[in-house]
C-alpha positions as CSV (number, residue, x, y, z in Angstrom):
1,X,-10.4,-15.1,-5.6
2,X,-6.6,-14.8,-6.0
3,X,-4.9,-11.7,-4.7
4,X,-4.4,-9.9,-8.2
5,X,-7.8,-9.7,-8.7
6,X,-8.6,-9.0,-5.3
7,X,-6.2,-5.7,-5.8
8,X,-7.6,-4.9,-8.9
9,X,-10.4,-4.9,-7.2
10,X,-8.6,-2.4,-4.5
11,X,-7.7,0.2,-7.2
12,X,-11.0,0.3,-9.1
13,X,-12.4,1.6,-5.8
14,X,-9.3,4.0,-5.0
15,X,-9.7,4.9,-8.5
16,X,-13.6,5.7,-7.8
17,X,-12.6,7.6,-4.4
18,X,-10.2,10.0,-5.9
19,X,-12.8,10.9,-8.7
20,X,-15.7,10.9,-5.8
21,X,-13.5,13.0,-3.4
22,X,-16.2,11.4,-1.0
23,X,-16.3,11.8,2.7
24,X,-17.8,9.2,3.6
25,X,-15.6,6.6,3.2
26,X,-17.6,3.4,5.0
27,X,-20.7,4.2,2.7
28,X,-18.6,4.1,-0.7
29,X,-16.7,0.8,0.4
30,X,-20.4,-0.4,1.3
31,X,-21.6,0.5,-2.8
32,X,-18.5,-0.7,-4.1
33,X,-18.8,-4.4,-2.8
34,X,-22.4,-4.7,-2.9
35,X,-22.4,-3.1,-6.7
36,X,-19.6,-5.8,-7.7
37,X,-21.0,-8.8,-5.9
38,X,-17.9,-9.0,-3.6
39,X,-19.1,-12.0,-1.5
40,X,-15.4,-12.9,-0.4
41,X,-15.1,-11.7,3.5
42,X,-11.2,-12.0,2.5
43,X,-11.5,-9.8,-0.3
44,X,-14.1,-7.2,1.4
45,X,-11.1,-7.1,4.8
46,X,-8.3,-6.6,2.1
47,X,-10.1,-3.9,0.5
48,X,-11.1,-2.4,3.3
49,X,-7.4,-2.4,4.8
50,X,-5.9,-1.0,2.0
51,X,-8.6,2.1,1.8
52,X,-8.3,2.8,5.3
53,X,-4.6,2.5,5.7
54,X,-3.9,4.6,2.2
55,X,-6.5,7.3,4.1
56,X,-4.6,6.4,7.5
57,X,-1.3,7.4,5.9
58,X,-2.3,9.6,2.9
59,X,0.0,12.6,3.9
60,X,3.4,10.6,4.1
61,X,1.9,8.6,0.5
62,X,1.6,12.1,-1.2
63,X,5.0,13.1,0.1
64,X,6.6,9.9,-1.2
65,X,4.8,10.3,-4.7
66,X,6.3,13.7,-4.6
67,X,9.2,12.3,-4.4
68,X,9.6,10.3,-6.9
69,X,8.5,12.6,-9.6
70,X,11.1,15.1,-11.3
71,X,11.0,18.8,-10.9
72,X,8.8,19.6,-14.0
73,X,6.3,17.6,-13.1
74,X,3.8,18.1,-9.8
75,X,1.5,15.8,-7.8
76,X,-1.4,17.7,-10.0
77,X,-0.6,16.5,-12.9
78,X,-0.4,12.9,-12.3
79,X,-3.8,11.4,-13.8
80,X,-6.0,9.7,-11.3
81,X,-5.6,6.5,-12.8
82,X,-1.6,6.8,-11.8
83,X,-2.1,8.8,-9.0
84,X,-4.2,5.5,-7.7
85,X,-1.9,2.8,-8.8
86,X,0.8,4.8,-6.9
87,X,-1.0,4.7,-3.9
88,X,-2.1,1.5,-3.7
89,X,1.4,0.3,-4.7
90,X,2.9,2.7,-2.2
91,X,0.8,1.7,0.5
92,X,1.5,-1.9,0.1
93,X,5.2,-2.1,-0.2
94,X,6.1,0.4,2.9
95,X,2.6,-0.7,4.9
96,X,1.9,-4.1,4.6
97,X,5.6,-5.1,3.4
98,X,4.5,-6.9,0.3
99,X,7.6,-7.8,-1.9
100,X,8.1,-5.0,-3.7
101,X,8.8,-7.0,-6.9
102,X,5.7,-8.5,-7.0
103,X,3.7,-5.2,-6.0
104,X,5.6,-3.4,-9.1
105,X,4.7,-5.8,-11.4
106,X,1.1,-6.4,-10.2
107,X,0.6,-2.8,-10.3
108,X,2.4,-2.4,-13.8
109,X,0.1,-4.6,-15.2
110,X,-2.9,-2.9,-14.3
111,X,-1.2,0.2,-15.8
112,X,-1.6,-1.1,-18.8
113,X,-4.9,-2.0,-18.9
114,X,-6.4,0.8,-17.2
115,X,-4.0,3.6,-18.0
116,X,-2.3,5.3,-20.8
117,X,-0.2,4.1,-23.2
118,X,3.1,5.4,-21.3
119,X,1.5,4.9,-17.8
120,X,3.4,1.4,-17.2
121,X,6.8,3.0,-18.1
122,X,5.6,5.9,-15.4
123,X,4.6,3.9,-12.6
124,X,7.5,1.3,-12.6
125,X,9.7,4.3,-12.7
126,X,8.4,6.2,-10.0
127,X,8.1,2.6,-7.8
128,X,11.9,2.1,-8.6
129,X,13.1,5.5,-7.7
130,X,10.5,5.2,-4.3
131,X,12.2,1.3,-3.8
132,X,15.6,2.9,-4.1
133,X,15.2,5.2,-1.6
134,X,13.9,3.3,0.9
């Protein structure tokens, strides 16, 4: 299983988190994997890493989305799809110090398949202004 799918795989379930709002965490990873036949032990640690480690760090991922997004607009009205892809990108790129080239791109791509028509232009801007900043 190559590592874009494996983080596509990574979103779907922060995707199915933020909708949840769940509090039990271990349970949902648990439903995830078993409902999409994740057999993978790789796979099922890099999920789990980047689930724990977004909840690990959620506050300082928040802030940094806040941060990236211009005065009219508020953490609220991000949709969840973006709001996901944010986090997982975020996560990776100041967490597990994945190129952030690669992560932009990776994560740009799903934004066009899962999100709205100008979610890929949203994402890659916010991840250039968060890149900048850094």
């Amino acid at each position: 299983m190559k590592r874009s799918e494996i983080r596509e795989l990574a979103f779907k379930l922060i995707y199915s988190l933020e909708i949840q709002k769940s509090e039990n965490i271990e349970e949902q990873i648990e439903l995830f994997v078993e409902n999409n036949d994740i057999k993978n032990q790789s796979a099922i640690d890099y999920i789990k890493d980047c689930i724990y480690g977004i909840n690990q760090n959620i506050n300082d991922i928040n802030e940094t989305i806040k941060g990236s997004l211009t005065q009219e607009w508020k953490i609220e009205r991000v949709s969840k799809i973006n709001l996901s892809l944010l986090k997982l990108a975020i996560y990776e790129i100041k967490y597990k110090d994945i190129p952030y080239k690669v992560e932009i791109n990776e994560v740009v791509e799903l934004a066009k398949i899962y999100g709205e028509e100008m979610s890929s232009k949203f994402i890659n801007g916010a991840l250039a202004k968060i890149v900048k900043e850094m």
